[in-house]
KEZA-570601 format. One record per residue (C-alpha): residue number from 1; residue in one letter; x, y, z. Coordinates in pm, 1 decimal, decimal comma. Example, Ala and Ser with C-alpha at 12.3 -4.5 7.8 and 13.67 -1.06 7.14 Angstrom:
<sekes>
+-----+------+----------+----------+----------+
: pos : code :       px :       py :       pz :
+-----+------+----------+----------+----------+
:   1 :    a :   1230,0 :   -450,0 :    780,0 :
:   2 :    s :   1367,0 :   -106,0 :    714,0 :
+-----+------+----------+----------+----------+
</sekes>
This chain:
<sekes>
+-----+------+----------+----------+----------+
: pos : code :       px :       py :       pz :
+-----+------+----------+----------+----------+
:   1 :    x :    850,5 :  -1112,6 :   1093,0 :
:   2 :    x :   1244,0 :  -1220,6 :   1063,8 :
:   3 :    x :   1369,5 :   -986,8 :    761,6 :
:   4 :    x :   1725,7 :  -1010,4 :    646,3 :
:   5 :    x :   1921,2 :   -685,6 :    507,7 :
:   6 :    x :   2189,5 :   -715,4 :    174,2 :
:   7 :    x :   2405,2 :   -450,2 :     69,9 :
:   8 :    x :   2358,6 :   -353,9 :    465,9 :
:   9 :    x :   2684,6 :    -73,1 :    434,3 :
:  10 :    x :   2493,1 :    129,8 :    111,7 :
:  11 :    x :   2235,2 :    421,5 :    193,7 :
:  12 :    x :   1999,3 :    243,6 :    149,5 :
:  13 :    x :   2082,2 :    -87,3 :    356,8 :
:  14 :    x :   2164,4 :    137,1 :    640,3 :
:  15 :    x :   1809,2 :    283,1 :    625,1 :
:  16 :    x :   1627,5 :    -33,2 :    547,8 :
:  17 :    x :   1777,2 :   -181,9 :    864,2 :
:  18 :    x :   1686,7 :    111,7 :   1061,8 :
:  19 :    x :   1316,9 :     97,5 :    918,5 :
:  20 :    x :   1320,8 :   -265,2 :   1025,4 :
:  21 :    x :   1410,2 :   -201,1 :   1432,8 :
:  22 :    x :   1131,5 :     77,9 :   1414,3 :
:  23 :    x :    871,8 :   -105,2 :   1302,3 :
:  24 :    x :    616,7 :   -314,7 :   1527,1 :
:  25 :    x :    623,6 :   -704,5 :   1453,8 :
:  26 :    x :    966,6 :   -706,2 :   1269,7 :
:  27 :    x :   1303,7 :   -805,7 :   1362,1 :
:  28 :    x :   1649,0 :   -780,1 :   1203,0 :
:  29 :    x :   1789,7 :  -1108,1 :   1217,7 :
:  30 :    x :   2094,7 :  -1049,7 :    982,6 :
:  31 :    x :   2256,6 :   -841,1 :    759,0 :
:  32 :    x :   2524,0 :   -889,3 :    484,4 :
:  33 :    x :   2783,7 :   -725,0 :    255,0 :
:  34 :    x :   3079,5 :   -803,5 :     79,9 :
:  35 :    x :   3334,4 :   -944,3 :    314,9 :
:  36 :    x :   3601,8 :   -706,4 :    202,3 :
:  37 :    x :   3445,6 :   -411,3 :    374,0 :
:  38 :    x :   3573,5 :   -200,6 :    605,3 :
:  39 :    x :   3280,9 :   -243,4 :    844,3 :
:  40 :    x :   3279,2 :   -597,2 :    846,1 :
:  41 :    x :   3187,7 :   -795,8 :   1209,3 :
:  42 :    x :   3071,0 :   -400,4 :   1336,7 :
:  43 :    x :   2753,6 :   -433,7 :   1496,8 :
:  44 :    x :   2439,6 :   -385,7 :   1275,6 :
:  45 :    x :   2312,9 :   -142,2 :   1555,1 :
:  46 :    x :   2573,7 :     57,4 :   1513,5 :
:  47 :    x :   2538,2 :     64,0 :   1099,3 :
:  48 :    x :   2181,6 :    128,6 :   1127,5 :
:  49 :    x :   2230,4 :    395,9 :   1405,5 :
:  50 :    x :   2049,1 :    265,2 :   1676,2 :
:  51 :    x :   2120,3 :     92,2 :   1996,6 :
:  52 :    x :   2380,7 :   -237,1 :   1954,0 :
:  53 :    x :   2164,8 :   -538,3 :   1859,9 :
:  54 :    x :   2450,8 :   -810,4 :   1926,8 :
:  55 :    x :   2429,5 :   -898,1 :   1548,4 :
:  56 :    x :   2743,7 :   -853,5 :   1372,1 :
:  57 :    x :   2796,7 :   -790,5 :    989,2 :
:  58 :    x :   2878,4 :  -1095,4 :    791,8 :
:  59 :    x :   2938,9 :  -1197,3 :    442,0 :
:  60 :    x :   2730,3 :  -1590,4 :    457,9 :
:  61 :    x :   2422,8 :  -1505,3 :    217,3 :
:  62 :    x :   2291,2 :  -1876,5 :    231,8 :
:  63 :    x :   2315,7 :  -1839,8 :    623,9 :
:  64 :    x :   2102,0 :  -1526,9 :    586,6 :
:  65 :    x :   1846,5 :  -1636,9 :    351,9 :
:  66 :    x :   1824,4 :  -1948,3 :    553,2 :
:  67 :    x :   1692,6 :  -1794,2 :    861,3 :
:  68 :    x :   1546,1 :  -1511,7 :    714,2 :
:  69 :    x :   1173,2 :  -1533,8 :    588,1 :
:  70 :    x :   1205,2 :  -1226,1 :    360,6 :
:  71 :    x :   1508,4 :  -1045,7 :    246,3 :
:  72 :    x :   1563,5 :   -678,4 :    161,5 :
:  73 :    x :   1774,1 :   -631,5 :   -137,7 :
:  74 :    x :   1905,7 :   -315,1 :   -299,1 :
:  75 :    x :   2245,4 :   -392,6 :   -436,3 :
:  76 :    x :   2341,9 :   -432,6 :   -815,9 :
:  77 :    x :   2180,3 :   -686,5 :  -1116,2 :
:  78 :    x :   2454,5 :   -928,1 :  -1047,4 :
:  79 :    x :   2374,6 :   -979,6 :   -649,1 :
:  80 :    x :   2039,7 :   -990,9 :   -674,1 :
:  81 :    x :   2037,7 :  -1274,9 :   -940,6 :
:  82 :    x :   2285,0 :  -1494,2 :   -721,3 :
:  83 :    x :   1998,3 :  -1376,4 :   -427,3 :
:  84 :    x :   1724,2 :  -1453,9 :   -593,3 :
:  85 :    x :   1890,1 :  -1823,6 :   -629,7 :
:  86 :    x :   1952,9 :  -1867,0 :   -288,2 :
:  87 :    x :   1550,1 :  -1720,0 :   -200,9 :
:  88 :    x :   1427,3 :  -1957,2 :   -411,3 :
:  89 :    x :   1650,7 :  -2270,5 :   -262,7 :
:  90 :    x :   1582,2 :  -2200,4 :     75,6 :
:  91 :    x :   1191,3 :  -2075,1 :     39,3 :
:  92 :    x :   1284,7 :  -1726,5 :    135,3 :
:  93 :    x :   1091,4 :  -1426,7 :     20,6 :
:  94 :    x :   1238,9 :  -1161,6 :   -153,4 :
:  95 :    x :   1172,3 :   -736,7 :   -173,2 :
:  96 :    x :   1390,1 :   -577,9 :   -494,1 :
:  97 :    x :   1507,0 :   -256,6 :   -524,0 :
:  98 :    x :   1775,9 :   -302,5 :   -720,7 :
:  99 :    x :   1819,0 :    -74,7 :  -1013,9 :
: 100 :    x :   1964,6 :   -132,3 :  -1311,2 :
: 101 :    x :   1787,7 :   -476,8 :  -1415,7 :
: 102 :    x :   1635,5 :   -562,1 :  -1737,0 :
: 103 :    x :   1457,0 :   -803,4 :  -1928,8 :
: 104 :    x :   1727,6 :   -994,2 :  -1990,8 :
: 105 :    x :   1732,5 :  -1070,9 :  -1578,4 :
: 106 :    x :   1343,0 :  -1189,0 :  -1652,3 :
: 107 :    x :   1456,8 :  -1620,2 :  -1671,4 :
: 108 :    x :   1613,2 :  -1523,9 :  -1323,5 :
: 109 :    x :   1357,2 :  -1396,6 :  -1181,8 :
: 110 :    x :   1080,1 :  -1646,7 :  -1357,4 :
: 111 :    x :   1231,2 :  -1942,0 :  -1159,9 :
: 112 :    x :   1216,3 :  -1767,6 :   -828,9 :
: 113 :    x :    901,4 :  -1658,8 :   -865,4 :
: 114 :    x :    808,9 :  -2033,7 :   -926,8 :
: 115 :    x :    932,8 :  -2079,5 :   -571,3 :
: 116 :    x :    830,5 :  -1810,8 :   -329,9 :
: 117 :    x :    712,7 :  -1442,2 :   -351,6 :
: 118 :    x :    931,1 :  -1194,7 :   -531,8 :
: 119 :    x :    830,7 :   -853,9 :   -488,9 :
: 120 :    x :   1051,0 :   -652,5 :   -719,5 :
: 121 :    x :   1018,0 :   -261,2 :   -764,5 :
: 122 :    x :   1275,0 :     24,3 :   -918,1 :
: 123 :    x :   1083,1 :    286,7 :   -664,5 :
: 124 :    x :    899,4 :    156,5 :   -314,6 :
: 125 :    x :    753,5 :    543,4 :   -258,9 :
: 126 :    x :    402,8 :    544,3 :   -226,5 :
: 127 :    x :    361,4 :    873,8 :   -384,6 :
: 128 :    x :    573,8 :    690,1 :   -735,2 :
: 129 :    x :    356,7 :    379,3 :   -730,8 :
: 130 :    x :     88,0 :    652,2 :   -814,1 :
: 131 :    x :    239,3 :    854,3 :  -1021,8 :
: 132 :    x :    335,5 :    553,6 :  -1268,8 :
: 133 :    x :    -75,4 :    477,6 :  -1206,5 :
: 134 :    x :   -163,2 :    806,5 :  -1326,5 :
: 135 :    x :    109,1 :    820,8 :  -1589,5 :
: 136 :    x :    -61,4 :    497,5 :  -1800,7 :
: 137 :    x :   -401,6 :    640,9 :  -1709,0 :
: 138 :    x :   -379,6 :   1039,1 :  -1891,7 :
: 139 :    x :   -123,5 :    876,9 :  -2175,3 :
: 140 :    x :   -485,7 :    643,2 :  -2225,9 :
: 141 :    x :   -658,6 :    912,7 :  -2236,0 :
: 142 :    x :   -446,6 :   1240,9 :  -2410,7 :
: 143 :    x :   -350,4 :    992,5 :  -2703,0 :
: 144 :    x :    -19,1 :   1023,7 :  -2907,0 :
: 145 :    x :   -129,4 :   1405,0 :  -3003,3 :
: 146 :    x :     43,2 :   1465,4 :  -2721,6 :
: 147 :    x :    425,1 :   1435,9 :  -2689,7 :
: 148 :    x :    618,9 :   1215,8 :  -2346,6 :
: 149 :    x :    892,9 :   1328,2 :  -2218,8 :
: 150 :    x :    997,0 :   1190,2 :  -1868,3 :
: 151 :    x :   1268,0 :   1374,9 :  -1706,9 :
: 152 :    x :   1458,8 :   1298,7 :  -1396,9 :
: 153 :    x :   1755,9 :   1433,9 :  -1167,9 :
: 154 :    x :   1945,1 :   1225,8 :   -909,5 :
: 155 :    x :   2263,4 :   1243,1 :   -700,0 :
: 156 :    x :   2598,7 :   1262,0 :   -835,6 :
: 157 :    x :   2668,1 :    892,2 :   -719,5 :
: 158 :    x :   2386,2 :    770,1 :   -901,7 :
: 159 :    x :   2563,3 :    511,0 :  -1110,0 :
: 160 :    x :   2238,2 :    404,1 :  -1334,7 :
: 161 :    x :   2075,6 :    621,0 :  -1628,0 :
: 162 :    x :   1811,3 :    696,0 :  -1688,9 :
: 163 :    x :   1674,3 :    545,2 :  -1347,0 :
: 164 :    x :   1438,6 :    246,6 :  -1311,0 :
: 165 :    x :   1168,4 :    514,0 :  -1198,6 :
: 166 :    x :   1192,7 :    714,5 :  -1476,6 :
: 167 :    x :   1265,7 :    366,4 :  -1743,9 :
: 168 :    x :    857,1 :    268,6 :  -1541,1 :
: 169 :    x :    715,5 :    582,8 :  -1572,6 :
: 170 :    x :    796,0 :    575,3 :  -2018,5 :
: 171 :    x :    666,8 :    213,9 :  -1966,4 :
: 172 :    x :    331,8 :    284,8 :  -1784,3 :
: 173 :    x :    268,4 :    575,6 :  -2051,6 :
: 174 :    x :    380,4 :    330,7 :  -2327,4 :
: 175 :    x :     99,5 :     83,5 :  -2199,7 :
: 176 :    x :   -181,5 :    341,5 :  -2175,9 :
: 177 :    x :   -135,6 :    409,3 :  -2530,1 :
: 178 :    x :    -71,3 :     39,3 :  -2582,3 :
: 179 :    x :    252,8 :     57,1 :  -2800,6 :
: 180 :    x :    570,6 :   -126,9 :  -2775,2 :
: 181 :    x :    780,4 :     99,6 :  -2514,6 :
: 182 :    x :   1144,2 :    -50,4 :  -2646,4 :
: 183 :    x :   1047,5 :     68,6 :  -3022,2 :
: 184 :    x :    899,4 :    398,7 :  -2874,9 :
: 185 :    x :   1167,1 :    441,2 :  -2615,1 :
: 186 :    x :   1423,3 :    763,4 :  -2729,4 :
: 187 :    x :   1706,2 :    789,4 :  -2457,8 :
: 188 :    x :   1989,7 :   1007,5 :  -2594,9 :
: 189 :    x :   1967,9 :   1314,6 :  -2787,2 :
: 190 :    x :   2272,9 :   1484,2 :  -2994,6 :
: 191 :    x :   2379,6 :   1695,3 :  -3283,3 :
: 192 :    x :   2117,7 :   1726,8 :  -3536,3 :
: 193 :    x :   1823,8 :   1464,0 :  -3490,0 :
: 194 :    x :   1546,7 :   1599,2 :  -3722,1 :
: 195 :    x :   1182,0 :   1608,2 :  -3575,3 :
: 196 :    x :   1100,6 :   1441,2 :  -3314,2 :
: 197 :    x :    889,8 :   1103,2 :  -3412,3 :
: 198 :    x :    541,0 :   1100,7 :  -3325,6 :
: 199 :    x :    465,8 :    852,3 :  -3065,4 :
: 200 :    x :    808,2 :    890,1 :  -2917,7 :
: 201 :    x :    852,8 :    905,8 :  -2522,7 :
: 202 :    x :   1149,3 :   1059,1 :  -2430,2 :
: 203 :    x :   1393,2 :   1065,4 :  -2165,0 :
: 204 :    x :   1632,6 :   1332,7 :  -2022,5 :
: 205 :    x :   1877,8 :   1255,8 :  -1729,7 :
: 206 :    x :   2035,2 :   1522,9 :  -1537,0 :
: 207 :    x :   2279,7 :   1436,0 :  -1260,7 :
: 208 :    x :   2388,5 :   1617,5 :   -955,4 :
: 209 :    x :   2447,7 :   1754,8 :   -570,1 :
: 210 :    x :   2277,4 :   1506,4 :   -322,4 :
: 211 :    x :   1890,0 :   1543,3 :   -461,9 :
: 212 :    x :   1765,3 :   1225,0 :   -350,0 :
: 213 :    x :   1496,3 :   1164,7 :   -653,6 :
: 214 :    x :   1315,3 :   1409,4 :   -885,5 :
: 215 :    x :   1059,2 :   1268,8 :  -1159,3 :
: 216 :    x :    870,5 :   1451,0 :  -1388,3 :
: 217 :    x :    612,4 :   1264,9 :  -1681,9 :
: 218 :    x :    564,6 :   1549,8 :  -1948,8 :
: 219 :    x :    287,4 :   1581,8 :  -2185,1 :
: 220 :    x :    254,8 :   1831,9 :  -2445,0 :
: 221 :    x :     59,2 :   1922,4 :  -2749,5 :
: 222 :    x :     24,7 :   2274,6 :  -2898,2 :
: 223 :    x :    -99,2 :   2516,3 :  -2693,0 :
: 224 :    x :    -73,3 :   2298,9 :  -2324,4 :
: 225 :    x :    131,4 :   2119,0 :  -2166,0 :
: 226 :    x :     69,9 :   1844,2 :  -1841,3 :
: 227 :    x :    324,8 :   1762,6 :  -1603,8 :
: 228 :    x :    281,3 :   1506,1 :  -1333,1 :
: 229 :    x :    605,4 :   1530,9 :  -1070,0 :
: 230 :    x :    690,1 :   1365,7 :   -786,0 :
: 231 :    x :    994,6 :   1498,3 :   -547,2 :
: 232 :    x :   1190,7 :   1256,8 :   -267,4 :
: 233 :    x :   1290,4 :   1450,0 :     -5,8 :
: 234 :    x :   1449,6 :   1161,7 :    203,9 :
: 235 :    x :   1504,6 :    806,5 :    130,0 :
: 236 :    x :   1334,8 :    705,8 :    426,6 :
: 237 :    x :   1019,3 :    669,2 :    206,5 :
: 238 :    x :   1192,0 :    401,5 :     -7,0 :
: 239 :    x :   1311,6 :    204,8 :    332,0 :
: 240 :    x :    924,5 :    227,3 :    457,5 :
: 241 :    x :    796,4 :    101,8 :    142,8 :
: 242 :    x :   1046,4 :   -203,1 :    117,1 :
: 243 :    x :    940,0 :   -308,6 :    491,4 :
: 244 :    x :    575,8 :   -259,8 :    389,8 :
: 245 :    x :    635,0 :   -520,5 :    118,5 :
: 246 :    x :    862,8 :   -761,8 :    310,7 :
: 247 :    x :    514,4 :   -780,0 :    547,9 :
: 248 :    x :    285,8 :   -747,0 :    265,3 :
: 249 :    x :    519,7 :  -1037,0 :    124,1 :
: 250 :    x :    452,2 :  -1319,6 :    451,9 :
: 251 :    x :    139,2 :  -1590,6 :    313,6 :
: 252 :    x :    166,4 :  -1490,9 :    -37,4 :
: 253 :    x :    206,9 :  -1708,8 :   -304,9 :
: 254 :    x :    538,4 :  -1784,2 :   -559,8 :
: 255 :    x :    488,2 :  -1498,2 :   -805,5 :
: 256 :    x :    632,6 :  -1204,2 :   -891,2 :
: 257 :    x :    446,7 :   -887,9 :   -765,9 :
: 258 :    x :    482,5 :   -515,3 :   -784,5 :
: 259 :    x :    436,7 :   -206,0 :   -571,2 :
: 260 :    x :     91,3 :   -177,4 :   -711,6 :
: 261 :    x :      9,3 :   -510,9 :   -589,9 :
: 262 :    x :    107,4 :   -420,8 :   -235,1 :
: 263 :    x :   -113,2 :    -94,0 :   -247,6 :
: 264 :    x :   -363,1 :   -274,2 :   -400,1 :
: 265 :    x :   -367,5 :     16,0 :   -709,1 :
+-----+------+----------+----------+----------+
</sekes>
């Protein structure tokens, strides 16, 4: 399967492209960045640190998406809408990671989805896919007696809060107990903010060192609490996962899918 790379310099582009060489029945055909980087025209071996694979790193997205059949993307909101443009006019496949994006972004990605297969996730882990399962499934079940709270620490570069993990996790629990999650949805807390609302869900960001991903979905009530927590040691899970979609991604239909979908949760 021919799988492009964007934002190739990042973390996470580095890995992804590294994932890609490893893994039987792919091949890197391309990788981009901005053309004002300081690696520019090094050799993507080299970037993904592996052996040289006489592919250089360039800046021409429609050249990538054009001989690409899916594309990896974990850049910033702004990238991946001009992406998902260029996906959609050259029938090109698309796996998001991208944090940051909203429902404002939702037209963008409605009219790719028309076109080809968007698979769009703010966490490709395994192990988070079922966590945000089993987040919706006790919040169905506990009821609003018991309070949310989803907490979550990341690296100091982290330039997103709170992350799009933590924003799906208050989602999923907001759709087991079938309320409206932007009403429900309490992000900041300071000085003096009275009682905390029944129904909320909650959010608390911490920041700091080079942890790669902590999650936690709280619920309490009096006299017990529940915590459901998932802990990234390495992003190498999150490059696995975005090469299992790109695969799961060849044959499908336009739409726009999820992690779930490709684990079939």
């Amino acid at each position: 399967m021919k799988i492009g790379v964007v934002g190739a310099t990042g973390r996470m582009g580095r890995m992804v492209m590294r994932q890609v060489c490893a893994t039987e029945g792919c091949e890197l055909v391309g990788a981009i960045d901005r053309a004002d980087v300081p690696e520019a025209g090094q050799d993507l071996g080299a970037l993904a640190g592996v052996a040289p694979l006489g592919l250089t790193l360039g800046s021409d997205a429609p050249a990538l998406f054009k001989a690409a059949r899916v594309v990896i993307d974990f850049t910033v909101p702004a990238a991946t809408l001009a992406h998902l443009e260029l996906a959609a006019a050259h029938g090109c496949n698309m796996v998001i990671g991208t944090t940051g994006l909203t429902a404002e972004h939702d037209p963008a990605f409605a009219r790719a989805a028309a076109k080809v297969a968007i698979m769009q996730a703010p966490n490709m882990s395994a192990g988070v896919v079922l966590l945000t399962a089993l987040a919706e499934q006790v919040a169905r079940t506990l009821g609003d007696d018991y309070d949310v709270e989803v907490l979550e620490m990341h690296h100091r570069h982290k330039i997103d809060a709170p992350s799009g993990t933590a924003l799906a996790l208050g989602a999923a629990a907001a759709r087991g107990r079938a309320i409206d999650f932007a009403a429900a949805s309490v992000r900041t807390r300071d000085g003096h903010t009275g009682a905390r609302p029944r129904g909320a869900i909650g959010f608390a960001t911490l920041r700091g060192g080079d942890v790669v991903g902590d999650h936690s979905v709280i619920f309490a009530t009096e006299g017990e609490r529940i915590e459901l927590t998932h802990k990234a040691q390495s992003r190498v899970i999150y490059a696995a996962g975005a090469v299992r979609a790109a695969r799961w991604t060849e044959g499908r239909k336009p739409g726009r899918y999820t992690m779930r979908d490709v684990l079939g949760i």
